[in-house]
Backbone as CSV, one residue per row, in Angstrom:
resi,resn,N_x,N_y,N_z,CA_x,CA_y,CA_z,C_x,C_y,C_z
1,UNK,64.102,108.390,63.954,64.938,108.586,65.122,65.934,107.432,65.194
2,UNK,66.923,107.739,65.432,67.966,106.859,65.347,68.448,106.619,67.366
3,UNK,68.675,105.059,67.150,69.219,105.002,68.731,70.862,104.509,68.718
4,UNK,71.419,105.348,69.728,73.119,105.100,69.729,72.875,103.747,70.744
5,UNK,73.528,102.731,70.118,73.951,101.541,71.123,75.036,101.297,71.445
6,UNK,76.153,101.619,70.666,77.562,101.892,71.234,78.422,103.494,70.785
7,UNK,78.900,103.908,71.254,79.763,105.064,71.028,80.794,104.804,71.006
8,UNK,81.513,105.376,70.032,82.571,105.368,69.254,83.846,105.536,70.352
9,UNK,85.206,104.948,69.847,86.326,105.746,70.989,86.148,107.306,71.104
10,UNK,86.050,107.932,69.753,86.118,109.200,69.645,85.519,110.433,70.539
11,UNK,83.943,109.101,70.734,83.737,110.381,71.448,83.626,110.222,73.292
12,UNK,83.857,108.969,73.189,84.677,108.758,74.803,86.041,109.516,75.210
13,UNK,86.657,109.224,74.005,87.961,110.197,74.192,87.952,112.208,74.849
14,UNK,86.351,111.889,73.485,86.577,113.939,73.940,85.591,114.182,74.861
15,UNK,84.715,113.365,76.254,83.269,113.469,76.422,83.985,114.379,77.419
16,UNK,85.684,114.846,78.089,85.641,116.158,79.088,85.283,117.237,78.376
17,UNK,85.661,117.371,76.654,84.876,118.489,76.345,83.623,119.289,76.629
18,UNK,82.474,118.299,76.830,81.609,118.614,76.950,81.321,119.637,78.194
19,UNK,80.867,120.213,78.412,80.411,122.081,79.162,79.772,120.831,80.380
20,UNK,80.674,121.144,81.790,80.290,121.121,82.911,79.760,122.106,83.718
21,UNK,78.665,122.089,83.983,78.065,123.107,84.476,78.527,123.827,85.950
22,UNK,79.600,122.854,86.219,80.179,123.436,87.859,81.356,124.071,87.474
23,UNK,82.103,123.969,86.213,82.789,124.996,85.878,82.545,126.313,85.783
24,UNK,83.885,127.155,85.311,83.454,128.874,85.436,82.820,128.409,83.738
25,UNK,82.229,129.498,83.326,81.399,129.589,82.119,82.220,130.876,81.273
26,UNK,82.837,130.988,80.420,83.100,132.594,79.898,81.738,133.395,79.527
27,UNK,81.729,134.571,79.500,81.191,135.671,79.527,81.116,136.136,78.019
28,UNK,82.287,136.463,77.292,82.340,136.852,76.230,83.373,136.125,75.328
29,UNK,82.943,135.761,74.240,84.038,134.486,73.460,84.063,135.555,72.158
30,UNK,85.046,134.788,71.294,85.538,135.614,70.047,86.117,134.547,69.040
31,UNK,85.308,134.402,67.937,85.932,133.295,66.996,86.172,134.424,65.702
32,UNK,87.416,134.464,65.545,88.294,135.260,64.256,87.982,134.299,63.138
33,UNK,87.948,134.710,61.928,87.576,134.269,60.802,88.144,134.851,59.572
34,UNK,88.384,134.005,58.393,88.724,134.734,57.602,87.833,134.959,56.393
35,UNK,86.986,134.162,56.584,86.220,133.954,56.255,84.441,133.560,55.848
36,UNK,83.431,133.204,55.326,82.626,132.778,55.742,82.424,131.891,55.674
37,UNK,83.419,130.652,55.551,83.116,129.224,54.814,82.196,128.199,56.093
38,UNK,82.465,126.765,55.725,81.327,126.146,56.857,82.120,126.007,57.979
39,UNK,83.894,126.337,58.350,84.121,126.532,58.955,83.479,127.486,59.894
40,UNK,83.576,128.670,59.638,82.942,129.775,60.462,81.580,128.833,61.017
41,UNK,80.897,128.328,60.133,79.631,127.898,60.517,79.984,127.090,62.278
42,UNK,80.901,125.971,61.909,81.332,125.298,63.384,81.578,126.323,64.369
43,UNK,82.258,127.606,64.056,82.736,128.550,64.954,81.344,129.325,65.806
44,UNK,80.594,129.669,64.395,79.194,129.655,65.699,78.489,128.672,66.428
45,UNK,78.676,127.816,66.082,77.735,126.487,66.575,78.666,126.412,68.323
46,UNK,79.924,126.354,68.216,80.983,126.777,69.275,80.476,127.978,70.248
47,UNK,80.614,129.078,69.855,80.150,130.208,70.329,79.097,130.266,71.037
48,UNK,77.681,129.484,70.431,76.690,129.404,71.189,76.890,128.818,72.201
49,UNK,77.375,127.569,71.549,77.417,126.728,73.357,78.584,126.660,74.497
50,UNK,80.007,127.528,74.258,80.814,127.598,75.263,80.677,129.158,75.755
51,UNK,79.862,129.975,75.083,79.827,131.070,75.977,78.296,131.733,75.874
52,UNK,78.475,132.724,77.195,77.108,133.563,77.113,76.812,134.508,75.680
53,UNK,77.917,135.245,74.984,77.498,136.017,73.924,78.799,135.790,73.279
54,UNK,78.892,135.171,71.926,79.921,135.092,71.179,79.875,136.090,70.121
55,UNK,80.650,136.123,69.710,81.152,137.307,68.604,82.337,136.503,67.500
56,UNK,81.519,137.099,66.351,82.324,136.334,65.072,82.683,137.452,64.461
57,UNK,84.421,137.552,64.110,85.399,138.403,63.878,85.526,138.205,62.023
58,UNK,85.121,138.746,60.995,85.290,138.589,59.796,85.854,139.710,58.857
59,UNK,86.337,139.644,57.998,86.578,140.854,57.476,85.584,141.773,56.550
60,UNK,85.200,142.702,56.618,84.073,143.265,56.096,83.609,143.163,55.072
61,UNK,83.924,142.221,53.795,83.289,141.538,52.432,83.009,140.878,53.184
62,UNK,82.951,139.754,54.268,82.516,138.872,54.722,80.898,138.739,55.243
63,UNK,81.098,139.922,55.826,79.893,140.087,57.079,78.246,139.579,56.318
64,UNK,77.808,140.394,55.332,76.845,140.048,55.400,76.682,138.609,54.855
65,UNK,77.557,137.284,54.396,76.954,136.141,54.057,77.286,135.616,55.902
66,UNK,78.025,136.364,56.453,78.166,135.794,58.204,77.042,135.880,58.663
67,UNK,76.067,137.373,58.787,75.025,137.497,59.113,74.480,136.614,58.669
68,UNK,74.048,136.018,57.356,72.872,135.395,56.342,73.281,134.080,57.735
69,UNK,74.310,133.162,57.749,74.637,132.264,58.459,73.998,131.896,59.797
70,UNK,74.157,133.152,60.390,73.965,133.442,62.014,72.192,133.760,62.050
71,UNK,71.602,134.182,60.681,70.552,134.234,61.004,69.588,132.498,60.450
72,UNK,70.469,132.049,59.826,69.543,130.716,59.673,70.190,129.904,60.438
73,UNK,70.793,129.988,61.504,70.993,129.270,62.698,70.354,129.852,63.597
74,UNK,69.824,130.650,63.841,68.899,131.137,64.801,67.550,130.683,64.356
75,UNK,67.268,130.981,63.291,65.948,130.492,62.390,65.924,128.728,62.837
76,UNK,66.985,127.973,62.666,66.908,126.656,62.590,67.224,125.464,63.859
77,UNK,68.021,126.420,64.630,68.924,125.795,65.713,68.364,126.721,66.812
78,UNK,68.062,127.653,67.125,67.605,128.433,68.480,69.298,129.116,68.973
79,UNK,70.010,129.400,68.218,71.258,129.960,68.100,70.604,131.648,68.432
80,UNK,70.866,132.234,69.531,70.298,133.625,69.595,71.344,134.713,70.672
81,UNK,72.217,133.887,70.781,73.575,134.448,71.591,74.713,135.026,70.288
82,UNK,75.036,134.945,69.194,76.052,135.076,68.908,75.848,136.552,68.018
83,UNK,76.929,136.948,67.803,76.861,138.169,66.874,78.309,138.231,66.308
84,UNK,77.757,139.241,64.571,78.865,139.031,63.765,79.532,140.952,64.261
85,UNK,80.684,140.638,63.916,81.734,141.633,64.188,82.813,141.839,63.045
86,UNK,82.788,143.095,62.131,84.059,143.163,61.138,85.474,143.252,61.696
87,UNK,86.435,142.861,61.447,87.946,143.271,61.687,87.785,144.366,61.922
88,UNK,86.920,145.330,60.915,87.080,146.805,60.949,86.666,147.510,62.477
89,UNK,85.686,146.966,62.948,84.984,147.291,63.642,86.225,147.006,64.748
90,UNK,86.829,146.656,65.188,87.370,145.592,66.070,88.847,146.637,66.254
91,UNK,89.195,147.265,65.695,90.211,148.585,65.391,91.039,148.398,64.857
């Protein structure tokens, strides 16, 4: 276990990011993708925590290594809000 004794500017700079709970909350979020790279990966890690049910937008070669993704973040992280979505699907 590691202990933080000082924090960085960086993340003093971004700590309004962080999810205030007296704010409104969104309902339904949408991270477009073009891909499945570890980008996408940040995009769910996002998804989980700025909204109630996120949805990841990929193009349909994509989907199932998105799924494989979304399910070992659920497996590993307790990630159980998000779901994958093709372009196709999407109209």
């Amino acid at each position: 276990m590691t202990l933080v004794i000082n924090l960085d500017n960086d993340f003093n700079t971004n700590l309004k990011l962080l999810r205030n709970p007296a704010e409104p909350f969104p309902i339904f979020a949408f991270e477009i993708e073009s891909s499945s790279s570890k980008h996408a990966g940040g995009g769910i890690l996002n998804l989980s925590r700025y909204s109630l049910f996120g949805f990841v937008a990929v193009p349909k070669k994509h989907e199932k290594p998105i799924r494989g993704k979304i399910f070992t973040m659920s497996r590993n992280m307790g990630i159980n809000n998000v779901y994958p979505l093709t372009w196709e699907d999407m109209g």
